[in-house]
N, C-alpha and C positions, 0 to 999 in steps of 0.2 A: 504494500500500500504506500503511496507515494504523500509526505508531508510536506510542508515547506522548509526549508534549511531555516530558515528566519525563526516559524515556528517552535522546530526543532529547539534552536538554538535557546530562544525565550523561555520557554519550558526547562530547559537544566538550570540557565541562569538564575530563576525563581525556586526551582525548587535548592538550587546548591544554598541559599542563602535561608529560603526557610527550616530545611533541614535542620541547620547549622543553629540557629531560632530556636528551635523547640526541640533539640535535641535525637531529631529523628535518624533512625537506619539509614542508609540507602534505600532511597526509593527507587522502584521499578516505572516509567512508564510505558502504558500500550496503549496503542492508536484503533479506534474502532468509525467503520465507514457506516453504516447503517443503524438502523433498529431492529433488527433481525436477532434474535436470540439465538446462538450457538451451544447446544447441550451434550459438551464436551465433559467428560465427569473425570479425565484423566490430567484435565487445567483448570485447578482448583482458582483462578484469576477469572480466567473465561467462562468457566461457571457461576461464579459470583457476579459479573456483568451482567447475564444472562436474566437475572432473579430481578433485577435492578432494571433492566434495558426497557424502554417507550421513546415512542418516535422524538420526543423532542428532548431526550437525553445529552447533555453534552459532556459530562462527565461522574468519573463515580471512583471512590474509594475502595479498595480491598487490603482489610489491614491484615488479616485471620494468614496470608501468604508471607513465607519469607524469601526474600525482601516482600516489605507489603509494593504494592502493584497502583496505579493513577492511572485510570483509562481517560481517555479524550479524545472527541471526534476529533478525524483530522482533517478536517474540512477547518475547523477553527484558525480566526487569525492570531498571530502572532500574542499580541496585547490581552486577547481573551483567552487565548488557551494558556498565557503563564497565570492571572488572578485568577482564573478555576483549578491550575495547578495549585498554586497557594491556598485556593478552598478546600482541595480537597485534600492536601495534605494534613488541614486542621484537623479534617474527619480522623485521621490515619493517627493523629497525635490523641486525640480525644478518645477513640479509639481504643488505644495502646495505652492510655493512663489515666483517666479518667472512670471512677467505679461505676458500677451497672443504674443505679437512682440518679449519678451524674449526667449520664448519656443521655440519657432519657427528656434531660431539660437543655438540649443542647441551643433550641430557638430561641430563649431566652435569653436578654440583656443581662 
């Protein structure tokens, strides 16, 4: 599947810094072209998209993976696909440290 270098490039940039922020792993990203569910049970990443995936999905969290995994359409520009990067790494931190009555109020100011 073909991204933009620009993209590409934004998306590490964002994530090397947020990582580094909230103390996160190494994050994995993967590029997803449609809304089409893939029920793959041997890609615990691409299973978990799958569960998550509707047409106007642009991106999604999979922290339960090691390294945890940041899907993102790659149709996305550059500018949008790194602050949905940085969103959804919060997911990935929140996730990973945050106890189970926490998560739960994650909408909340």
């Amino acid at each position: 599947m073909t991204v933009r270098r620009a993209t590409r490039l934004a998306v590490a940039e964002t994530l090397q810094a947020v990582s580094k922020d909230l103390g996160l792993p190494r994050v994995r990203v993967r590029w997803f072209k449609g809304a089409r569910g893939y029920w793959d049970d041997t890609d615990a990443a691409l299973y978990a998209l799958s569960s998550k995936i509707r047409p106007r999905l642009l991106g999604a969290a999979v922290s339960a993976v090691d390294p945890p995994v940041i899907w993102l359409r790659a149709t996305l520009r550059p500018a949008v696909a790194a602050l949905l990067a940085a969103h959804e790494a919060r997911h990935v931190w929140q996730e990973r440290t945050l106890g189970e009555q926490d998560r739960r109020r994650w909408h909340e100011p």
